[in-house]
C-alpha positions in Angstrom: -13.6 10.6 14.2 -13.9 6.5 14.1 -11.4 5.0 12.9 -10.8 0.9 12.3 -8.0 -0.9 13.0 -7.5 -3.3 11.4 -4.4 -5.7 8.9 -4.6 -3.3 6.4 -4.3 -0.6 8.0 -1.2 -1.5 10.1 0.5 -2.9 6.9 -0.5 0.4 5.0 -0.1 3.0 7.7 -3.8 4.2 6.7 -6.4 5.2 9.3 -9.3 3.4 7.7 -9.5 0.2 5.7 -10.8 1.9 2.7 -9.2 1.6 -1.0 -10.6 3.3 -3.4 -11.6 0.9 -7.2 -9.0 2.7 -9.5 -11.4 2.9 -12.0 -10.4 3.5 -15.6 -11.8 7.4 -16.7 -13.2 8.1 -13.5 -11.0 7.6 -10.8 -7.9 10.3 -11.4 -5.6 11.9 -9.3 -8.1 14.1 -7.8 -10.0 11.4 -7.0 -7.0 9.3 -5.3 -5.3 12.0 -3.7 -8.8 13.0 -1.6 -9.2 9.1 -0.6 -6.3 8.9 1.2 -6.2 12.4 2.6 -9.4 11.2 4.4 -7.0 8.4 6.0 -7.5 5.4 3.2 -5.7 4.5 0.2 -6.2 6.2 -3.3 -5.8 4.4 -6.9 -5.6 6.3 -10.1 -7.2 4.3 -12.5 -4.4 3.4 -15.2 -7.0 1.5 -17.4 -5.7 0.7 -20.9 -3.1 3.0 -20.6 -2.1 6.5 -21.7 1.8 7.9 -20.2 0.7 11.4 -20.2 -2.5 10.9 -19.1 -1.1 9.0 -15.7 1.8 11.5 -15.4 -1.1 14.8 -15.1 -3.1 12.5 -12.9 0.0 11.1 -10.7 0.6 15.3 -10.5 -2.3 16.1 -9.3 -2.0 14.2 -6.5 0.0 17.0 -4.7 2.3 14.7 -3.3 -0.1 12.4 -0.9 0.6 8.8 -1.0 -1.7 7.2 -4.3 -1.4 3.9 -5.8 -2.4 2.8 -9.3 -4.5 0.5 -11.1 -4.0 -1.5 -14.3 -5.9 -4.1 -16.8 -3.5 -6.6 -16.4 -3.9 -7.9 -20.3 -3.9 -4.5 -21.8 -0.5 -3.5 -19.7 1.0 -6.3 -21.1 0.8 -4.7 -24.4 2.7 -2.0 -23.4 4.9 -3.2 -20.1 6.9 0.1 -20.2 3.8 2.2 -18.3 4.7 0.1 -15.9 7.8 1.3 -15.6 6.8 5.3 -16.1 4.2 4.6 -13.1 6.7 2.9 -10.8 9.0 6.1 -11.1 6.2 8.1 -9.0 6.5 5.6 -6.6 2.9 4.3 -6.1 2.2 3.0 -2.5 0.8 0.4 -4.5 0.0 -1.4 -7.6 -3.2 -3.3 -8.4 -3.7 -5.6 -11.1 -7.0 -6.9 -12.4 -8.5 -9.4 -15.1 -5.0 -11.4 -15.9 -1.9 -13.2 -14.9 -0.3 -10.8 -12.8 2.8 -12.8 -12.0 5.3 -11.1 -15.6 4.6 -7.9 -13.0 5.0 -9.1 -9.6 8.9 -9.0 -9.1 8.8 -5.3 -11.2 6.4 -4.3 -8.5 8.4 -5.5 -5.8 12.1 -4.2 -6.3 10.0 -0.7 -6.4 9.0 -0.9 -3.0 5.0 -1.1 -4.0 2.4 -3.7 -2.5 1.4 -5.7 -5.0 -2.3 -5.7 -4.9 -4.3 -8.7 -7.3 -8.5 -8.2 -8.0 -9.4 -11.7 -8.4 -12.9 -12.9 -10.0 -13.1 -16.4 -8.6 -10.7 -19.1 -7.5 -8.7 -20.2 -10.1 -7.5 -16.1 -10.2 -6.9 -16.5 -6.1 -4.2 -19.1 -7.0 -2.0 -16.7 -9.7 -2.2 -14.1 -6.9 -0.8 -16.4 -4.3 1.7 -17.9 -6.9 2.3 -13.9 -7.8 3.1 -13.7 -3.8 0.4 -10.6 -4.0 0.4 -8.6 -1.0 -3.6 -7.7 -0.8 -6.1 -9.6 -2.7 -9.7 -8.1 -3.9 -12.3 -10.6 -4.1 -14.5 -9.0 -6.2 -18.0 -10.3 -6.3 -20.6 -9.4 -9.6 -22.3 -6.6 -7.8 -19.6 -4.2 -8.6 -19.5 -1.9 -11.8 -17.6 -2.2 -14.5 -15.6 -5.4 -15.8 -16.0 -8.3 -13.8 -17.2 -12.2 -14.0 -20.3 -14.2 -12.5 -19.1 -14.8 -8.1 -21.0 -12.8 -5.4 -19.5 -11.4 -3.1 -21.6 -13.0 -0.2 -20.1 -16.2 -0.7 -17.1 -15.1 -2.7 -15.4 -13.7 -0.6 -15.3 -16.3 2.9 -14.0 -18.7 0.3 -11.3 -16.4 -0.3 -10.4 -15.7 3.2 -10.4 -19.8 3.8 -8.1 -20.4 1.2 -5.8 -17.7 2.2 -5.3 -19.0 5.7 -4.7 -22.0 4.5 -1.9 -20.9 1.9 -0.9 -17.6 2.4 -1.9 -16.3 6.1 0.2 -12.9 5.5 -1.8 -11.9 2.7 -4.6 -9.4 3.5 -7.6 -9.6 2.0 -10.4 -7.0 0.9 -13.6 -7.6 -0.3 -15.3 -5.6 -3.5 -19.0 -5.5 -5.0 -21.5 -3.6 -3.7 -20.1 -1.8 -1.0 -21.5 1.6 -0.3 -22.0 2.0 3.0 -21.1 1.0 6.9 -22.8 -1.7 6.7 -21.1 -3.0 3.9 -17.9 -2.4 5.4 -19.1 -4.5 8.4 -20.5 -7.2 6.5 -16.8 -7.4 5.1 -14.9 -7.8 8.5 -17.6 -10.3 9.6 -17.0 -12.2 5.7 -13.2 -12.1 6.6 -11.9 -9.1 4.5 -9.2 -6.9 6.0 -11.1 -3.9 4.3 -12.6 -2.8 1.3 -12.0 -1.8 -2.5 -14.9 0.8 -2.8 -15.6 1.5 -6.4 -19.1 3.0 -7.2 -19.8 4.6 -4.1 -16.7 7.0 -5.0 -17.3 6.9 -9.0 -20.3 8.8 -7.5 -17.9 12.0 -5.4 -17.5 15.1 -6.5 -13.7 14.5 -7.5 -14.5 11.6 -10.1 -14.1 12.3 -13.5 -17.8 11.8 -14.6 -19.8 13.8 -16.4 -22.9 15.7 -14.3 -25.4 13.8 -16.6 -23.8 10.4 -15.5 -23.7 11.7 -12.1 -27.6 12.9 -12.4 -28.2 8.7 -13.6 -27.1 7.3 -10.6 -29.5 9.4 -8.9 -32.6 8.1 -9.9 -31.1 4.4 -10.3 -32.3 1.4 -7.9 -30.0 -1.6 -7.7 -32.0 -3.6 -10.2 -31.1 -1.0 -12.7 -28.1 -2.4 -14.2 -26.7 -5.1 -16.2 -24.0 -7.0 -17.1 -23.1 -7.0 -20.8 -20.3 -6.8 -23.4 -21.9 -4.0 -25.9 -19.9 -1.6 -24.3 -16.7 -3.0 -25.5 -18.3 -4.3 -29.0 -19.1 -0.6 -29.0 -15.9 0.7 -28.3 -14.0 -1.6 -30.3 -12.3 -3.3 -27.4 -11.7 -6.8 -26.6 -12.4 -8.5 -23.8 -10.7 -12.2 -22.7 -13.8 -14.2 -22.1 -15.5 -14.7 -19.3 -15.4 -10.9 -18.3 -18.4 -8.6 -19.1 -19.3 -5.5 -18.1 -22.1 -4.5 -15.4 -23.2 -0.9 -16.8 -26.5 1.1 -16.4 -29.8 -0.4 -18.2 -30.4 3.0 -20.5 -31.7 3.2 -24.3 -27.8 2.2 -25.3 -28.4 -0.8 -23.5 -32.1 -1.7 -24.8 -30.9 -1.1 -28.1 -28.3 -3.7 -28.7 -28.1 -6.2 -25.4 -29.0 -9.8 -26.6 -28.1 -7.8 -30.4 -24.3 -8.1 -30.5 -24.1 -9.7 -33.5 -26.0 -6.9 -35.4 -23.3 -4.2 -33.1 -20.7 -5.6 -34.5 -21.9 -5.5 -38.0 -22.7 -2.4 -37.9 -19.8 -0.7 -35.7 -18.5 1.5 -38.6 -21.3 3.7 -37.4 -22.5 2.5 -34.2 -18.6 3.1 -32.6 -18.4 6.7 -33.8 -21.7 7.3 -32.3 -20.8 6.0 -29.0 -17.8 7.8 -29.1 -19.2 11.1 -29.7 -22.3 10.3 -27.0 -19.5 9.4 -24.2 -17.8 12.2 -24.8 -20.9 14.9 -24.8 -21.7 13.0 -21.8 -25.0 11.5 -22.9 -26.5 9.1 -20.6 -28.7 7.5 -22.6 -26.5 6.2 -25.4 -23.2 5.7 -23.8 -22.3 3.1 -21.0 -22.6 4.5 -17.6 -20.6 2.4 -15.6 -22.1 2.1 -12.2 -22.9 -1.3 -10.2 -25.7 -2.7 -8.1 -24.7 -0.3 -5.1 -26.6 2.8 -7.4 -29.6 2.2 -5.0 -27.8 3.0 -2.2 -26.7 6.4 -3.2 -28.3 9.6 -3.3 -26.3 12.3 -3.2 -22.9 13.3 -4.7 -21.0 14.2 -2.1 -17.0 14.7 -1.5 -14.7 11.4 -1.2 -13.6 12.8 2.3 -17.3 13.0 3.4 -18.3 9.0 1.8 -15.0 7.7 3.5 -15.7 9.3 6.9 -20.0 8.1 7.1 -18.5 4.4 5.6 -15.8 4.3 8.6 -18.2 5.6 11.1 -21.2 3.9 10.2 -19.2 0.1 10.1 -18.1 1.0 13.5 -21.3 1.7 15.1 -22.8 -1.6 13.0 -20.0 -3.8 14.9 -20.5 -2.1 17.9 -24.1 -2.8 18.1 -23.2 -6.6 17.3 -21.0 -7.0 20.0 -23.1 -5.2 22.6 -25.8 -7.7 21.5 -24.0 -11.3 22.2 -25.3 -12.2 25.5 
Protein backbone atom coordinates (compact mmCIF):
# COMPACT_ATOMS: atom_id res chain seq x y z
CA UNK A 1 0.00 0.00 0.00
CA UNK A 2 1.50 3.78 -0.74
CA UNK A 3 1.74 5.65 1.74
CA UNK A 4 3.01 9.61 1.93
CA UNK A 5 5.07 10.98 4.28
CA UNK A 6 4.83 13.88 4.87
CA UNK A 7 4.35 17.19 8.09
CA UNK A 8 1.08 16.10 8.63
CA UNK A 9 1.40 13.02 8.91
CA UNK A 10 4.32 12.94 11.41
CA UNK A 11 2.54 15.59 13.53
CA UNK A 12 -0.77 13.51 13.32
CA UNK A 13 0.59 10.01 13.49
CA UNK A 14 -1.61 9.28 10.23
CA UNK A 15 -0.43 7.16 7.32
CA UNK A 16 -1.75 9.44 4.61
CA UNK A 17 -2.13 13.13 4.49
CA UNK A 18 -5.82 12.94 4.01
CA UNK A 19 -8.54 14.82 6.25
CA UNK A 20 -11.71 14.32 5.54
CA UNK A 21 -14.24 18.07 5.09
CA UNK A 22 -16.46 17.59 8.34
CA UNK A 23 -19.30 18.46 6.46
CA UNK A 24 -22.43 19.47 8.23
CA UNK A 25 -25.30 16.45 7.57
CA UNK A 26 -23.16 14.35 5.63
CA UNK A 27 -20.11 13.72 7.22
CA UNK A 28 -21.03 11.60 10.66
CA UNK A 29 -19.33 9.26 12.63
CA UNK A 30 -19.50 6.57 10.16
CA UNK A 31 -18.08 8.61 7.89
CA UNK A 32 -15.10 9.83 10.14
CA UNK A 33 -14.36 6.70 11.87
CA UNK A 34 -13.80 4.87 8.10
CA UNK A 35 -11.38 7.91 7.04
CA UNK A 36 -8.97 7.37 9.54
CA UNK A 37 -9.21 3.62 9.69
CA UNK A 38 -7.92 3.87 6.15
CA UNK A 39 -4.73 5.75 7.81
CA UNK A 40 -6.10 9.62 7.55
CA UNK A 41 -7.92 11.77 9.80
CA UNK A 42 -11.81 11.80 10.19
CA UNK A 43 -14.15 14.99 11.04
CA UNK A 44 -17.67 14.71 12.10
CA UNK A 45 -19.26 17.49 10.80
CA UNK A 46 -20.62 19.55 14.02
CA UNK A 47 -22.38 22.14 11.62
CA UNK A 48 -24.81 24.40 13.53
CA UNK A 49 -24.88 22.26 16.27
CA UNK A 50 -27.09 19.64 17.90
CA UNK A 51 -25.47 17.75 21.53
CA UNK A 52 -27.25 14.60 20.87
CA UNK A 53 -26.74 14.54 17.52
CA UNK A 54 -22.67 14.80 17.99
CA UNK A 55 -22.80 12.51 20.99
CA UNK A 56 -24.55 9.31 18.58
CA UNK A 57 -22.10 10.37 15.89
CA UNK A 58 -18.94 10.70 18.26
CA UNK A 59 -20.37 6.82 19.34
CA UNK A 60 -20.35 5.57 16.39
CA UNK A 61 -17.01 6.01 15.84
CA UNK A 62 -16.12 2.80 17.75
CA UNK A 63 -13.42 4.34 19.45
CA UNK A 64 -10.93 5.30 16.35
CA UNK A 65 -9.32 8.54 16.68
CA UNK A 66 -12.02 11.39 14.86
CA UNK A 67 -11.90 15.07 15.05
CA UNK A 68 -14.74 17.49 14.72
CA UNK A 69 -15.89 20.37 12.76
CA UNK A 70 -17.70 23.58 13.62
CA UNK A 71 -19.27 26.93 11.94
CA UNK A 72 -17.26 29.07 13.90
CA UNK A 73 -20.22 31.92 14.11
CA UNK A 74 -22.97 29.56 14.82
CA UNK A 75 -20.80 27.82 17.81
CA UNK A 76 -20.50 30.97 19.24
CA UNK A 77 -24.10 30.98 19.93
CA UNK A 78 -23.98 28.10 21.86
CA UNK A 79 -20.05 27.78 23.26
CA UNK A 80 -21.05 24.93 25.56
CA UNK A 81 -20.91 22.14 22.46
CA UNK A 82 -17.76 23.02 22.54
CA UNK A 83 -17.27 21.80 25.63
CA UNK A 84 -19.64 18.51 25.30
CA UNK A 85 -17.35 17.72 22.11
CA UNK A 86 -13.99 18.23 23.84
CA UNK A 87 -15.07 15.61 26.48
CA UNK A 88 -14.74 12.86 23.62
CA UNK A 89 -11.52 14.00 23.16
CA UNK A 90 -11.32 14.88 19.40
CA UNK A 91 -7.82 14.46 17.77
CA UNK A 92 -8.81 17.72 16.56
CA UNK A 93 -10.97 20.62 16.14
CA UNK A 94 -11.59 22.66 12.99
CA UNK A 95 -13.11 25.79 12.77
CA UNK A 96 -14.49 27.54 9.67
CA UNK A 97 -16.14 30.95 8.47
CA UNK A 98 -15.18 33.11 11.81
CA UNK A 99 -12.77 34.38 14.37
CA UNK A 100 -11.59 31.37 15.80
CA UNK A 101 -9.35 32.90 18.42
CA UNK A 102 -12.65 32.97 21.71
CA UNK A 103 -11.90 28.93 20.95
CA UNK A 104 -8.27 28.50 20.51
CA UNK A 105 -6.99 28.28 24.24
CA UNK A 106 -10.41 25.88 25.01
CA UNK A 107 -9.04 23.74 22.27
CA UNK A 108 -5.65 23.64 23.51
CA UNK A 109 -5.79 22.79 27.33
CA UNK A 110 -7.91 19.67 25.75
CA UNK A 111 -5.04 18.35 24.01
CA UNK A 112 -6.71 18.85 20.35
CA UNK A 113 -4.97 20.49 17.22
CA UNK A 114 -6.54 23.36 16.45
CA UNK A 115 -7.33 23.26 12.92
CA UNK A 116 -8.59 26.97 11.01
CA UNK A 117 -10.42 26.75 7.12
CA UNK A 118 -9.49 30.02 5.91
CA UNK A 119 -11.27 31.74 2.76
CA UNK A 120 -8.52 34.30 1.85
CA UNK A 121 -5.86 36.27 3.64
CA UNK A 122 -7.28 38.44 5.94
CA UNK A 123 -8.78 34.84 7.63
CA UNK A 124 -4.89 33.40 7.30
CA UNK A 125 -3.93 36.22 9.88
CA UNK A 126 -6.78 35.26 12.75
CA UNK A 127 -5.49 31.69 12.34
CA UNK A 128 -1.94 32.66 12.88
CA UNK A 129 -2.97 35.15 15.65
CA UNK A 130 -5.30 32.01 16.95
CA UNK A 131 -1.73 30.06 16.91
CA UNK A 132 -3.81 27.32 14.76
CA UNK A 133 -2.01 24.20 14.41
CA UNK A 134 -3.17 23.26 10.50
CA UNK A 135 -4.60 25.74 8.26
CA UNK A 136 -7.11 24.82 5.21
CA UNK A 137 -6.89 27.07 2.38
CA UNK A 138 -9.91 26.54 0.83
CA UNK A 139 -10.23 27.64 -2.63
CA UNK A 140 -14.13 28.27 -4.43
CA UNK A 141 -14.11 24.89 -6.09
CA UNK A 142 -15.22 23.16 -3.06
CA UNK A 143 -18.96 22.44 -1.97
CA UNK A 144 -20.81 23.98 0.33
CA UNK A 145 -20.10 27.48 2.18
CA UNK A 146 -17.14 29.22 1.01
CA UNK A 147 -16.03 32.72 -0.55
CA UNK A 148 -14.56 33.81 -4.15
CA UNK A 149 -10.22 32.55 -3.92
CA UNK A 150 -9.16 29.45 -6.05
CA UNK A 151 -7.33 27.24 -4.93
CA UNK A 152 -4.60 27.34 -7.72
CA UNK A 153 -3.32 30.51 -6.54
CA UNK A 154 -4.89 30.50 -3.12
CA UNK A 155 -3.27 28.28 -1.69
CA UNK A 156 0.98 29.05 -2.64
CA UNK A 157 0.01 32.44 -1.15
CA UNK A 158 -0.91 30.70 1.88
CA UNK A 159 2.14 28.57 2.17
CA UNK A 160 4.32 31.94 1.60
CA UNK A 161 2.90 33.66 4.26
CA UNK A 162 3.15 30.86 6.58
CA UNK A 163 6.86 30.52 6.20
CA UNK A 164 7.19 33.80 6.66
CA UNK A 165 5.16 33.95 10.04
CA UNK A 166 4.43 30.84 11.32
CA UNK A 167 6.88 28.02 9.82
CA UNK A 168 5.39 25.27 12.37
CA UNK A 169 2.04 25.50 11.11
CA UNK A 170 1.12 22.85 8.53
CA UNK A 171 -0.85 23.63 5.90
CA UNK A 172 -3.54 21.70 3.67
CA UNK A 173 -5.13 22.70 0.71
CA UNK A 174 -9.21 22.27 -0.06
CA UNK A 175 -11.38 22.82 -3.27
CA UNK A 176 -11.59 20.39 -5.80
CA UNK A 177 -9.65 17.66 -4.74
CA UNK A 178 -10.80 14.29 -5.84
CA UNK A 179 -8.24 12.47 -6.97
CA UNK A 180 -4.19 11.71 -7.01
CA UNK A 181 -3.62 14.21 -8.94
CA UNK A 182 -5.08 16.57 -6.85
CA UNK A 183 -3.30 15.51 -3.93
CA UNK A 184 -0.03 16.05 -5.97
CA UNK A 185 -0.92 19.29 -7.33
CA UNK A 186 -1.24 20.14 -3.47
CA UNK A 187 2.40 19.00 -2.32
CA UNK A 188 3.78 20.72 -5.46
CA UNK A 189 1.34 24.13 -4.30
CA UNK A 190 2.89 23.79 -0.83
CA UNK A 191 0.17 21.99 1.25
CA UNK A 192 1.18 19.42 3.81
CA UNK A 193 -2.06 17.42 2.71
CA UNK A 194 -5.47 17.68 1.96
CA UNK A 195 -9.05 18.52 3.39
CA UNK A 196 -11.16 16.24 1.03
CA UNK A 197 -14.75 17.20 1.15
CA UNK A 198 -16.88 16.09 -1.96
CA UNK A 199 -15.03 13.34 -3.05
CA UNK A 200 -16.08 11.54 0.41
CA UNK A 201 -19.68 13.43 0.61
CA UNK A 202 -19.85 10.93 -2.42
CA UNK A 203 -18.84 7.21 -0.05
CA UNK A 204 -20.95 4.95 0.92
CA UNK A 205 -20.71 6.03 4.77
CA UNK A 206 -21.96 9.74 4.10
CA UNK A 207 -25.17 10.56 5.32
CA UNK A 208 -26.74 11.46 1.87
CA UNK A 209 -29.72 10.37 0.53
CA UNK A 210 -29.37 7.68 -2.67
CA UNK A 211 -31.10 10.36 -4.88
CA UNK A 212 -28.41 12.95 -4.01
CA UNK A 213 -25.87 10.30 -4.42
CA UNK A 214 -27.53 9.31 -7.97
CA UNK A 215 -27.04 13.55 -8.86
CA UNK A 216 -23.49 13.53 -8.51
CA UNK A 217 -23.47 10.88 -10.93
CA UNK A 218 -24.58 12.43 -13.92
CA UNK A 219 -23.01 15.97 -12.82
CA UNK A 220 -19.91 17.62 -14.81
CA UNK A 221 -17.91 20.19 -12.97
CA UNK A 222 -19.80 23.04 -14.70
CA UNK A 223 -22.86 21.84 -13.01
CA UNK A 224 -22.88 23.83 -9.98
CA UNK A 225 -23.15 27.19 -8.47
CA UNK A 226 -22.54 29.31 -5.91
CA UNK A 227 -25.57 30.97 -4.36
CA UNK A 228 -27.25 31.91 -1.10
CA UNK A 229 -30.98 30.48 -1.79
CA UNK A 230 -30.13 27.72 0.11
CA UNK A 231 -29.82 29.50 3.36
CA UNK A 232 -32.75 32.15 2.32
CA UNK A 233 -34.52 28.90 1.94
CA UNK A 234 -33.71 27.43 5.14
CA UNK A 235 -34.04 30.40 7.10
CA UNK A 236 -30.40 30.69 8.00
CA UNK A 237 -28.06 33.49 7.95
CA UNK A 238 -25.03 33.81 6.50
CA UNK A 239 -22.18 36.69 7.52
CA UNK A 240 -21.55 38.18 4.10
CA UNK A 241 -19.24 37.41 1.89
CA UNK A 242 -19.96 33.53 2.21
CA UNK A 243 -22.26 31.70 -0.29
CA UNK A 244 -22.88 28.49 -1.01
CA UNK A 245 -21.67 26.36 -4.12
CA UNK A 246 -24.66 23.71 -4.44
CA UNK A 247 -25.89 21.69 -7.49
CA UNK A 248 -27.62 23.73 -10.53
CA UNK A 249 -31.17 21.66 -10.26
CA UNK A 250 -34.91 23.15 -10.74
CA UNK A 251 -34.46 24.52 -6.85
CA UNK A 252 -31.78 26.46 -8.14
CA UNK A 253 -33.39 27.77 -11.61
CA UNK A 254 -36.22 28.67 -9.75
CA UNK A 255 -35.09 31.27 -7.41
CA UNK A 256 -31.10 32.12 -8.11
CA UNK A 257 -30.85 35.86 -9.20
CA UNK A 258 -34.81 35.79 -7.34
CA UNK A 259 -33.89 36.18 -3.68
CA UNK A 260 -35.78 38.90 -3.09
CA UNK A 261 -39.08 37.21 -4.16
CA UNK A 262 -37.53 33.79 -1.68
CA UNK A 263 -37.60 35.68 0.91
CA UNK A 264 -41.03 37.12 0.50
CA UNK A 265 -42.39 34.23 0.07
CA UNK A 266 -40.52 31.86 2.64
CA UNK A 267 -43.69 31.20 4.71
CA UNK A 268 -44.22 28.64 2.02
CA UNK A 269 -41.14 28.24 0.10
CA UNK A 270 -39.06 27.09 3.64
CA UNK A 271 -41.60 24.39 4.53
CA UNK A 272 -41.33 23.15 1.04
CA UNK A 273 -37.67 22.89 1.12
CA UNK A 274 -37.82 21.39 4.29
CA UNK A 275 -40.03 18.66 3.40
CA UNK A 276 -38.06 18.11 -0.26
CA UNK A 277 -34.55 17.77 1.82
CA UNK A 278 -35.90 15.48 3.91
CA UNK A 279 -37.71 13.04 1.20
CA UNK A 280 -34.47 13.43 -0.39
CA UNK A 281 -35.63 15.19 -3.49
CA UNK A 282 -32.92 16.34 -5.73
CA UNK A 283 -34.56 18.55 -7.66
CA UNK A 284 -35.92 20.99 -5.10
CA UNK A 285 -33.51 20.79 -2.34
CA UNK A 286 -29.75 21.98 -2.28
CA UNK A 287 -27.44 19.22 -3.10
CA UNK A 288 -24.33 20.27 -1.86
CA UNK A 289 -21.61 18.99 -3.98
CA UNK A 290 -18.58 21.18 -5.54
CA UNK A 291 -16.79 21.49 -8.88
CA UNK A 292 -14.97 17.97 -8.20
CA UNK A 293 -18.67 16.21 -9.23
CA UNK A 294 -17.04 15.65 -12.68
CA UNK A 295 -14.50 13.76 -11.41
CA UNK A 296 -16.56 11.16 -9.76
CA UNK A 297 -18.35 8.25 -10.94
CA UNK A 298 -19.01 5.82 -8.63
CA UNK A 299 -19.95 5.63 -4.94
CA UNK A 300 -17.62 3.73 -3.45
CA UNK A 301 -16.31 3.13 0.38
CA UNK A 302 -14.13 5.95 2.09
CA UNK A 303 -11.44 3.23 2.62
CA UNK A 304 -11.38 2.52 -1.18
CA UNK A 305 -11.36 6.80 -2.22
CA UNK A 306 -8.48 7.30 0.42
CA UNK A 307 -6.40 4.29 -0.69
CA UNK A 308 -6.66 5.23 -5.12
CA UNK A 309 -6.09 9.23 -3.80
CA UNK A 310 -2.83 8.13 -1.77
CA UNK A 311 -1.74 5.80 -4.42
CA UNK A 312 -2.50 7.65 -7.35
CA UNK A 313 -0.51 11.08 -5.89
CA UNK A 314 2.30 8.89 -5.41
CA UNK A 315 2.72 7.49 -8.72
CA UNK A 316 1.93 11.36 -10.12
CA UNK A 317 5.12 12.51 -8.03
CA UNK A 318 6.99 9.69 -9.01
CA UNK A 319 6.56 10.11 -12.63
CA UNK A 320 7.64 13.91 -11.98
CA UNK A 321 10.72 13.13 -10.47
CA UNK A 322 11.73 10.35 -12.79
CA UNK A 323 11.23 12.99 -15.55
CA UNK A 324 13.77 15.95 -14.33
CA UNK A 325 16.69 15.37 -16.40
Amino acid sequence: MATLSTRLTRALNLRHPVVSAPMAFAGGGALAAAVSRAGGLGLIGGGYGDPAWLAEQFELTGGQPVGVGFITWSLRKSPSLLSDVLRHRPVAVMLSFGDPRPFADDIRRAGAKLICQCQDMDHLAHAIDAGADVVVAQGAEAGGHGAVRGAMTFVPEAADALAARAPETLLLAAGGIADGRGLAAARMLGADGVLVGTRLWASREALVKSPHHDAILVTDGDGTLRTQVADIARQIQWPRGFTARIRQNAFTDRWHGREAELERDIAVEGPRYRQAFEAGDAEDTAVWFGEAAGLIDAIEPAAAIVDRLVAEAALHLRRGVAAID
